[in-house]
N, CA, C and O of each residue as an XYZ file, in Angstrom:
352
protein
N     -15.808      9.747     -3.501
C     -15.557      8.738     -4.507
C     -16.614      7.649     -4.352
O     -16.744      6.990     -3.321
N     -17.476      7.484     -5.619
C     -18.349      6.486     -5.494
C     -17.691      4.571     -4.521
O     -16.617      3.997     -4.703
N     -18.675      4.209     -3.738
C     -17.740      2.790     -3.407
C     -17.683      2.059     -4.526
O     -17.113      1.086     -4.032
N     -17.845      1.744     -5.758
C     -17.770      0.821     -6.990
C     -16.572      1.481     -7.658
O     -16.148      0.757     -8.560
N     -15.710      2.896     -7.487
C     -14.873      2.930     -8.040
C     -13.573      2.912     -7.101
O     -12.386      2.889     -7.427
N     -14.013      2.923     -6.164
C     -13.424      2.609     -4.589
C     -12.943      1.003     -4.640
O     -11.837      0.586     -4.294
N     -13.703      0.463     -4.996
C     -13.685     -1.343     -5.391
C     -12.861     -1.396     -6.478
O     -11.743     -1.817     -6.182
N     -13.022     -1.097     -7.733
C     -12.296     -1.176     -8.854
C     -10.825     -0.992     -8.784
O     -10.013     -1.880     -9.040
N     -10.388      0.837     -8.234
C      -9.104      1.202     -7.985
C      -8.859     -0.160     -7.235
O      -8.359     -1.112     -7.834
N      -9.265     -0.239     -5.752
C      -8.414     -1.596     -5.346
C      -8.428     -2.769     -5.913
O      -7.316     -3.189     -6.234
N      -9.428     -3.515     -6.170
C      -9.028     -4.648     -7.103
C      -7.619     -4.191     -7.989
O      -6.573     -4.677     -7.559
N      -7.556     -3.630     -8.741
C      -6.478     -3.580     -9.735
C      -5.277     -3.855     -9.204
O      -4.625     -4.663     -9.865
N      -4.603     -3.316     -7.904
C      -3.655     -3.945     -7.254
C      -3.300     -5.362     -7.440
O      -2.134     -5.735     -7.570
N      -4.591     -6.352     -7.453
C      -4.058     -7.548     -8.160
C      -3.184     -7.389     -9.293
O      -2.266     -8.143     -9.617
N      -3.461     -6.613     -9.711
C      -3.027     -6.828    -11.345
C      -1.435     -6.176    -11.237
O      -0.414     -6.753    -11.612
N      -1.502     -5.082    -10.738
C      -0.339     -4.256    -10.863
C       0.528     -4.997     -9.448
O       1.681     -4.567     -9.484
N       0.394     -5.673     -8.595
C       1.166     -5.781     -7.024
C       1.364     -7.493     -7.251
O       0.623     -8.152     -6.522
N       2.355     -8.374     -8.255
C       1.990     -9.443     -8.489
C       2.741    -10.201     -6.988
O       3.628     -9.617     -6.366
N       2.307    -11.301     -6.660
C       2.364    -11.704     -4.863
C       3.798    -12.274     -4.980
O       4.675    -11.727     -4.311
N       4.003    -12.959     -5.494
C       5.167    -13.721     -6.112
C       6.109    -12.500     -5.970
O       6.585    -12.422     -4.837
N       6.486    -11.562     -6.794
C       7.096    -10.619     -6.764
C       7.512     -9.710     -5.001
O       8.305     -9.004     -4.378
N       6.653    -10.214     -4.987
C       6.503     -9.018     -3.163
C       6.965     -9.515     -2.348
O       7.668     -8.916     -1.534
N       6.661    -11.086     -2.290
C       7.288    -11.866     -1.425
C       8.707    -12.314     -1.556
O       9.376    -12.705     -0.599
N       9.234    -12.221     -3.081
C      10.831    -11.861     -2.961
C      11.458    -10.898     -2.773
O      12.666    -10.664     -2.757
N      10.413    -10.212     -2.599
C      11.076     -8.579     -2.173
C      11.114     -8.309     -1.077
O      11.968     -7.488     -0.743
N      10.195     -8.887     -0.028
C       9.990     -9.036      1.198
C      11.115     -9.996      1.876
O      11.500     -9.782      3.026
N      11.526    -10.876      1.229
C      12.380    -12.382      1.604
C      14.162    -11.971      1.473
O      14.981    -12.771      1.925
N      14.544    -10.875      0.922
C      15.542    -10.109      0.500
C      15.778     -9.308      1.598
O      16.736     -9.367      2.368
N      14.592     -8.360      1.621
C      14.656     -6.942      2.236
C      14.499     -7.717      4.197
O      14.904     -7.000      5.112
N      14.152     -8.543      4.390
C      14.051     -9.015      5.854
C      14.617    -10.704      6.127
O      14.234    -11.644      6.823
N      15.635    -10.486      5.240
C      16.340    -11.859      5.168
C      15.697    -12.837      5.514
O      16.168    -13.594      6.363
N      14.480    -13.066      4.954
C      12.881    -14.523      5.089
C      13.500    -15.718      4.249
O      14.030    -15.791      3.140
N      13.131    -16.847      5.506
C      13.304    -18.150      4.285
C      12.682    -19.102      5.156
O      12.667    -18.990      6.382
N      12.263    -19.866      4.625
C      11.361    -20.841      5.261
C      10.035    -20.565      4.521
O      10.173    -19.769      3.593
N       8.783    -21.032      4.710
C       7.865    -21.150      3.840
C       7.496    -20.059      3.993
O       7.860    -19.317      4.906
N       6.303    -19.656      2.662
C       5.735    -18.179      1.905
C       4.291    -18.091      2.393
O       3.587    -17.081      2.410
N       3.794    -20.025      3.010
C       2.868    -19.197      2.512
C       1.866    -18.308      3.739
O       0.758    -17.936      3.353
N       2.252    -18.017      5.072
C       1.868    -17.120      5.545
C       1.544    -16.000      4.859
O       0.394    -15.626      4.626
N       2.745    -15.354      4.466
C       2.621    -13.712      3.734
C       1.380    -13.900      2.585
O       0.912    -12.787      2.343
N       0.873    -14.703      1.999
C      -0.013    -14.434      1.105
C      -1.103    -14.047      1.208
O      -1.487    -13.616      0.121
N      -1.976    -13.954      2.114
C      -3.133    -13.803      2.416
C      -2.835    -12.181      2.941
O      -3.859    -11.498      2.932
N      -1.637    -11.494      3.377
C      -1.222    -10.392      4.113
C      -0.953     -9.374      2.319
O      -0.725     -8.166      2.259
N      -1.047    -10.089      1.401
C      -0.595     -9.479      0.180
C      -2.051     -9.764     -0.735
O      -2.415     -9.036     -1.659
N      -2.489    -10.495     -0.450
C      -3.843    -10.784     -1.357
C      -4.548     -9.378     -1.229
O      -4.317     -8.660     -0.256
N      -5.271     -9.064     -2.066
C      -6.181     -8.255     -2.739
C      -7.840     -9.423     -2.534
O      -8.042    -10.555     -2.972
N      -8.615     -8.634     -1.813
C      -9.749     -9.200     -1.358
C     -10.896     -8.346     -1.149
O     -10.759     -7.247     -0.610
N     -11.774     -8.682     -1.453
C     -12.882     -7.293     -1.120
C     -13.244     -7.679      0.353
O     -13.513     -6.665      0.998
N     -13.305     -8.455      0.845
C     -13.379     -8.762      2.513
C     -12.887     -7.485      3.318
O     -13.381     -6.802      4.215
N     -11.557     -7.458      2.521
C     -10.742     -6.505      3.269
C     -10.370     -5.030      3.146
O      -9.499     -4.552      3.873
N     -11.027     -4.297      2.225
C     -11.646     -3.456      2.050
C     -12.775     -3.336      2.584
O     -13.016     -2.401      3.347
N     -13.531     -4.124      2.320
C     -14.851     -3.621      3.577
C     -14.307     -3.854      4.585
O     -14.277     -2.802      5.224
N     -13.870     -4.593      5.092
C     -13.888     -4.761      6.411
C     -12.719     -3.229      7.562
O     -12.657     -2.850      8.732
N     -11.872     -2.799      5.863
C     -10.932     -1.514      6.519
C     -12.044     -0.556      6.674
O     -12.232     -0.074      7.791
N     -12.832     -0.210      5.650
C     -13.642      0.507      5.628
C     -14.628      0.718      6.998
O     -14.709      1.737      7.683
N     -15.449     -0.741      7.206
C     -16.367     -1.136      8.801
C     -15.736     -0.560      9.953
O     -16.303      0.083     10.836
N     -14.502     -0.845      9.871
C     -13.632     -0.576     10.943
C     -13.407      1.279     11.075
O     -13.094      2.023     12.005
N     -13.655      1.429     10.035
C     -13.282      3.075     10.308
C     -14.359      3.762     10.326
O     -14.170      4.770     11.008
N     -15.678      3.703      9.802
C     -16.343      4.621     10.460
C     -17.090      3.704     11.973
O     -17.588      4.399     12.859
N     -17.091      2.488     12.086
C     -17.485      2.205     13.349
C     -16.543      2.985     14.683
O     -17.080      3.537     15.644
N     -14.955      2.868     14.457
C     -14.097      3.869     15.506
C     -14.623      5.054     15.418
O     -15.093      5.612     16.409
N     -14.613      5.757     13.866
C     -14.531      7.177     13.887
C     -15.586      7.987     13.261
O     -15.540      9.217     13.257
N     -16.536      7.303     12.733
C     -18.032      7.695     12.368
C     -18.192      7.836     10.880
O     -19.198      7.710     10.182
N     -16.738      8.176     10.513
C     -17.013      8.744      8.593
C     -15.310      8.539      8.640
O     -14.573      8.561      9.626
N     -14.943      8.316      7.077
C     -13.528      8.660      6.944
C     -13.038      9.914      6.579
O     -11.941      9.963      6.023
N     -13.822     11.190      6.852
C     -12.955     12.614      7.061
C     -12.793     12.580      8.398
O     -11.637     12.733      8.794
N     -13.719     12.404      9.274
C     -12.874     12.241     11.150
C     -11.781     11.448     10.877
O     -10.681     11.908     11.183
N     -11.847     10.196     10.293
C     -10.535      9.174     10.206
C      -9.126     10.369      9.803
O      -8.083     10.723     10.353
N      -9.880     10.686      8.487
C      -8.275     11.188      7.927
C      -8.112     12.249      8.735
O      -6.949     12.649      8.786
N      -9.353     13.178      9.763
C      -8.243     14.351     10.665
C      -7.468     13.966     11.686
O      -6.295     14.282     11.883
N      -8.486     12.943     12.638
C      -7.700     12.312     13.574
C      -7.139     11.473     13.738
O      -6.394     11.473     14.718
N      -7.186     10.484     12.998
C      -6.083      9.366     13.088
C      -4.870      9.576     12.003
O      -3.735      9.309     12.400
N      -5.010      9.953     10.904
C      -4.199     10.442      9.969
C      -3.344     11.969     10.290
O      -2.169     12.127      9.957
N      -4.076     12.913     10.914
C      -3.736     14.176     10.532
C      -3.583     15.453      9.707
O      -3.145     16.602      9.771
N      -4.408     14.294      8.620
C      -5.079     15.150      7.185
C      -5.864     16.394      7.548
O      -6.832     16.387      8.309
N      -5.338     17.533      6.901
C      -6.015     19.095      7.318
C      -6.715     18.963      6.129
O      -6.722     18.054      5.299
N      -7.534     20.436      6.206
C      -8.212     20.297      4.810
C      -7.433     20.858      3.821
O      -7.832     20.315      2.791
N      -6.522     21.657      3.526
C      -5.504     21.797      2.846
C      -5.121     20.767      2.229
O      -5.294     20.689      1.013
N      -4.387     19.539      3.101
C      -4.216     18.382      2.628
C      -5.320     17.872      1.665
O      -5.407     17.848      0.437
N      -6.044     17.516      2.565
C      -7.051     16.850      1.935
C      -7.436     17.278      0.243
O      -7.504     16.541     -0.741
N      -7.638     18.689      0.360
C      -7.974     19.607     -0.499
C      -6.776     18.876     -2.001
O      -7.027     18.678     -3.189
N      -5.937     18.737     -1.459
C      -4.751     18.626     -2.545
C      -4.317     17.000     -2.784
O      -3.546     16.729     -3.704
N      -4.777     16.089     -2.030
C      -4.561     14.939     -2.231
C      -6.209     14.429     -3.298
O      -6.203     13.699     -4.290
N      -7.308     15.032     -2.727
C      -8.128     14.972     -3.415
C      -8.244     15.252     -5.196
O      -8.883     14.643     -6.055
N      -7.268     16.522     -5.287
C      -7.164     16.969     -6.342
C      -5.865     16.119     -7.887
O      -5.589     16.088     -9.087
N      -5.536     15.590     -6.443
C      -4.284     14.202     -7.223
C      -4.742     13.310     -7.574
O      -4.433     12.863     -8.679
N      -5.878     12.548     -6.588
C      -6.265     11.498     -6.696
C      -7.386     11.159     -7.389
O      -7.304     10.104     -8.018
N      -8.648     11.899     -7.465
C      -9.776     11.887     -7.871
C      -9.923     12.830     -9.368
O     -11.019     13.194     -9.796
N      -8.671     13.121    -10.018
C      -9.283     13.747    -11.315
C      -8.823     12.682    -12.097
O      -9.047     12.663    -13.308
């Protein structure tokens, strides 16, 4: 997957994951009260943080197909079929 459509898919999460929303869902589901605004930055949509998931994984694991065999457990089967979900 090109990284510019790699960028795009995630950005959109802004759009579709609104923070407000998550954090009452979060504040419900783990009986939270007291101030929000920790969790926001843990819910923000950032390109920092995409690269920086990204840096992090091939610096551990060299490429993200080592990532997805060994840290994930993704076979190529898998792969084969998540690819085929995700990328058409």
């Amino acid at each position: 997957m090109p990284e510019a459509a790699l960028l795009h898919d995630y950005l959109l999460t802004d759009r579709y994951l609104p923070i407000e929303a998550e954090i009452a869902k979060l504040q419900e589901k783990y009986q939270l009260s007291g101030p929000t605004d920790p969790l926001v930055p843990i819910l923000q949509v950032r390109k920092e943080y995409i690269y920086g998931a990204l840096d992090a994984i091939v610096e551990n694991f060299g490429s993200i197909d080592v990532y997805l065999r060994e840290a994930l457990a993704v076979d190529q089967s898998m792969l084969t079929e998540l690819r085929g979900r995700w990328l058409e």
